[in-house]
C-alpha positions as CSV (number, residue, x, y, z in Angstrom):
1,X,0.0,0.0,0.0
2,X,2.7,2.6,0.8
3,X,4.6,1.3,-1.8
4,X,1.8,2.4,-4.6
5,X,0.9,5.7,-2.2
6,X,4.5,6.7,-3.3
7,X,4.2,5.9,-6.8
8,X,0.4,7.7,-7.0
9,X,2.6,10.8,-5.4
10,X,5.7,10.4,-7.9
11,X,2.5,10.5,-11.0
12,X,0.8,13.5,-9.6
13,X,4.1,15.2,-9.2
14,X,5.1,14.4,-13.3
15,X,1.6,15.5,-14.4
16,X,1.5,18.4,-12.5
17,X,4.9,19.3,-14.7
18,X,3.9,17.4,-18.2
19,X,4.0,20.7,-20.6
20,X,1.1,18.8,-22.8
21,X,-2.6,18.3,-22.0
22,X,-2.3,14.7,-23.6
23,X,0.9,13.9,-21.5
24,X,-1.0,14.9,-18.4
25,X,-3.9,12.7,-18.9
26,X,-2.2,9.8,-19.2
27,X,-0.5,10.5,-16.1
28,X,-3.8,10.8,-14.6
29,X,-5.4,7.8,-15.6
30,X,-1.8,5.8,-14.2
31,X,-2.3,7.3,-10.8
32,X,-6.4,6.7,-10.8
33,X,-4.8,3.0,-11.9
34,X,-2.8,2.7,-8.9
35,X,-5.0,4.4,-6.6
36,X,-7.5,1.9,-7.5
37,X,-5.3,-1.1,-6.3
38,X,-3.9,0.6,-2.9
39,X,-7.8,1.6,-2.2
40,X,-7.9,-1.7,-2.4
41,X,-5.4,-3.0,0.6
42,X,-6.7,-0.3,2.6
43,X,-9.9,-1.9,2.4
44,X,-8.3,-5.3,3.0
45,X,-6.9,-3.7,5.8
46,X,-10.1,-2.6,7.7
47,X,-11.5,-5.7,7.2
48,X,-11.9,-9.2,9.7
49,X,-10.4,-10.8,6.8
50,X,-7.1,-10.6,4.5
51,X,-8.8,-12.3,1.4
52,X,-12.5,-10.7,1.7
53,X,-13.9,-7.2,1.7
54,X,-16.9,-5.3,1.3
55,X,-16.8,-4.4,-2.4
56,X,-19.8,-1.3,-1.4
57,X,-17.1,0.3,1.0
58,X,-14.4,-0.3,-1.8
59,X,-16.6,1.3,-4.6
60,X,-17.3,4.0,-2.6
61,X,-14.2,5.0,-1.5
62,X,-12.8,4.9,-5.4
63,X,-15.7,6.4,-7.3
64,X,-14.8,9.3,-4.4
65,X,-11.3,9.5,-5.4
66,X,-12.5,9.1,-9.0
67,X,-14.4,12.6,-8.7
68,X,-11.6,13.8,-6.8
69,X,-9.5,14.0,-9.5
70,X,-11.7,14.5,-12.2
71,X,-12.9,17.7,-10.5
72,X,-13.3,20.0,-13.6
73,X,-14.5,17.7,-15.9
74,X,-17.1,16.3,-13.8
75,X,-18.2,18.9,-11.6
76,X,-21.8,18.5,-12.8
77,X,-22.1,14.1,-12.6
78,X,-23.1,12.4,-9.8
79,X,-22.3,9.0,-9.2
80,X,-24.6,6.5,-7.7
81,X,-23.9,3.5,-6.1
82,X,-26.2,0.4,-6.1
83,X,-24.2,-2.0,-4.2
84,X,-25.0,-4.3,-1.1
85,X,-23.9,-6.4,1.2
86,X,-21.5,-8.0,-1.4
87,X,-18.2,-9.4,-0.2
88,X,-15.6,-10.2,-2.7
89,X,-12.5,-12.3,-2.3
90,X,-9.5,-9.9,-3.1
91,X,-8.4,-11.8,-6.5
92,X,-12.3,-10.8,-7.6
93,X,-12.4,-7.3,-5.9
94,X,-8.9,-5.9,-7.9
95,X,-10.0,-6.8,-11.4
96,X,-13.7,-5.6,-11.0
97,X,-12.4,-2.4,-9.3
98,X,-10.0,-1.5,-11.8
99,X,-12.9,-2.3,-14.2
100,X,-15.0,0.3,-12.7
101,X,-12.2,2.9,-12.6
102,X,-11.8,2.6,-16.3
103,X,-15.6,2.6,-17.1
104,X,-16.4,5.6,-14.6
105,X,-13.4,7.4,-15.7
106,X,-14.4,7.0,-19.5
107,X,-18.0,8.5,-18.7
108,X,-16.4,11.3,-16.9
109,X,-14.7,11.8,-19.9
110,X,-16.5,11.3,-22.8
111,X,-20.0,10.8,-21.9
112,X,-21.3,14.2,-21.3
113,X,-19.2,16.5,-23.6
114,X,-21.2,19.7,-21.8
115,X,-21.7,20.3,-18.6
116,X,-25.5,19.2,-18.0
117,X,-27.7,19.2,-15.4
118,X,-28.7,15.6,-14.2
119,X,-25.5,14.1,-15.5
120,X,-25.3,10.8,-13.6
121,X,-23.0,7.4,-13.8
122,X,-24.6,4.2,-12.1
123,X,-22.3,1.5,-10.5
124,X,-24.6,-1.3,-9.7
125,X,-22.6,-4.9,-8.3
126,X,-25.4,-7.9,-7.1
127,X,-25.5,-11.7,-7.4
128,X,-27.9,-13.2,-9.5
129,X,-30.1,-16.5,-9.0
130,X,-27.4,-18.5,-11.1
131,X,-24.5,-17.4,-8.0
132,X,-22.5,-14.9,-10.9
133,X,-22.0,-11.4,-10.3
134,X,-23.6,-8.8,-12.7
135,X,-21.5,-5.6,-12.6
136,X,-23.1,-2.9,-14.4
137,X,-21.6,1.0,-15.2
138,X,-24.3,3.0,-17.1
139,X,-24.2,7.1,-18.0
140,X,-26.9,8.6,-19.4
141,X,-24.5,10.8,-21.7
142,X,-24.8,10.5,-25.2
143,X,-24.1,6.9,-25.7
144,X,-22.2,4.8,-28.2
145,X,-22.7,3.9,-32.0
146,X,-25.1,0.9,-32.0
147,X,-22.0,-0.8,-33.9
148,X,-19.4,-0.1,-31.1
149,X,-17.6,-3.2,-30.3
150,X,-15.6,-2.6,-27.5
151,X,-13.0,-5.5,-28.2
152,X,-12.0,-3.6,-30.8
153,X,-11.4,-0.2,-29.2
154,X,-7.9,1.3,-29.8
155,X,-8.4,3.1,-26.0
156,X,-6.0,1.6,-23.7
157,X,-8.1,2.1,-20.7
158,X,-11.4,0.0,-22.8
159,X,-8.7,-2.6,-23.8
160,X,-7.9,-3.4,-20.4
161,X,-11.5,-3.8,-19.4
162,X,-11.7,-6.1,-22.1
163,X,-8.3,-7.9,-21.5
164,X,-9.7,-7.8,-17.2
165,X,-13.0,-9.2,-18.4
166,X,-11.0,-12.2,-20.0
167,X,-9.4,-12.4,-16.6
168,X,-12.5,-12.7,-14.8
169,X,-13.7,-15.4,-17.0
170,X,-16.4,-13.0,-18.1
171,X,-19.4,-11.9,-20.5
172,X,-19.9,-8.4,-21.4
173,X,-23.0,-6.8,-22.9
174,X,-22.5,-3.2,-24.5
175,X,-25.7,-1.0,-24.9
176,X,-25.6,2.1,-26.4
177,X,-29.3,3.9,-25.9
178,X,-30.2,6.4,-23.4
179,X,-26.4,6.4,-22.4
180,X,-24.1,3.7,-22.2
181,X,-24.1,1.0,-20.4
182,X,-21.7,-2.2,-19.9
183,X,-22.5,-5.1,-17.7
184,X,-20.1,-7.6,-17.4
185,X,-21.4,-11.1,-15.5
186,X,-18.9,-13.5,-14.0
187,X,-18.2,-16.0,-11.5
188,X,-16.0,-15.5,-7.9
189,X,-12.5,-16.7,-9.1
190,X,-11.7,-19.7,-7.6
191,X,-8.4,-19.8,-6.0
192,X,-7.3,-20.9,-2.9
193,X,-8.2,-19.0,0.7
194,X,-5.5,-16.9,1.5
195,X,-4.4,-16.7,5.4
């Protein structure tokens, strides 16, 4: 955790510096990368248990951070959290939150090229009957081409969610009307219980 505290710190530190808006951004979306992953040992840290947390807490905590630093271009979004009483074993918790820091980030981004009132990103997690996960982000910006295939994006950040939808063993629906929305259903991963 410290170890990624000082490498979000070293990030901010080169964006702040970058002399290009492009070279910036990519900074940003590193440290929102890392941030992501030591939000997520602090979690583990709060918890009864090293190998389980409460994914709401975890959400919450990065969608804050997420707004945090996308202050100016998402002054005007809220972010809502549908989440409950869901507790994820920590090799489920990193992809899925890296997923949503990706997904929200994008929204924040692209989504609502105006400021708007009622801008609004939804982060839904919940089990369904079959025991899988359903993890939905949905914006009601101006959506995406009915022929957007996300596998094929060139963006790095909606490559990864691909590439961390693989990892998850995962199926991922893209919608494009009234806003975007992505759910991605998949199964706890199944490794052994950590001490």
């Amino acid at each position: 955790k410290n170890n990624m505290q000082i490498l979000s710190s070293m990030i901010r530190l080169l964006a702040r510096r970058a002399e290009s808006a492009e070279l910036r951004g990519v900074l940003s979306e590193s440290e929102a990368r890392i941030r992501s992953m030591g939000l997520l040992h602090e979690k583990l840290y709060q918890s009864d248990s090293v190998s389980v947390i409460d994914i709401s807490a975890y959400l919450r905590s990065l969608t804050n951070e997420l707004v945090r630093m996308n202050v100016r271009s998402c002054s005007q979004v809220e972010i809502k959290l549908a989440v409950h009483d869901v507790q994820m074993g920590i090799d489920t918790a990193l992809p899925c939150g890296l997923i949503v820091t990706e997904l929200v980030s994008n929204s924040m981004k692209y989504a609502f090229p105006a400021n708007r009132a009622g801008a609004a990103i939804l982060v839904s997690i919940s089990k369904t009957n079959t025991g899988e996960y359903s993890l939905i982000v949905w914006d009601n910006g101006i959506g995406v081409p009915a022929d957007f295939d996300i596998s094929k994006s060139k963006s790095l950040g909606l490559r990864l969610v691909t590439m961390l939808c693989a990892q998850l063993n995962g199926e991922m629906h893209v919608s494009g009307q009234r806003g975007t929305r992505i759910e991605i259903r998949f199964k706890e991963s199944e490794y052994a219980t950590r001490i």
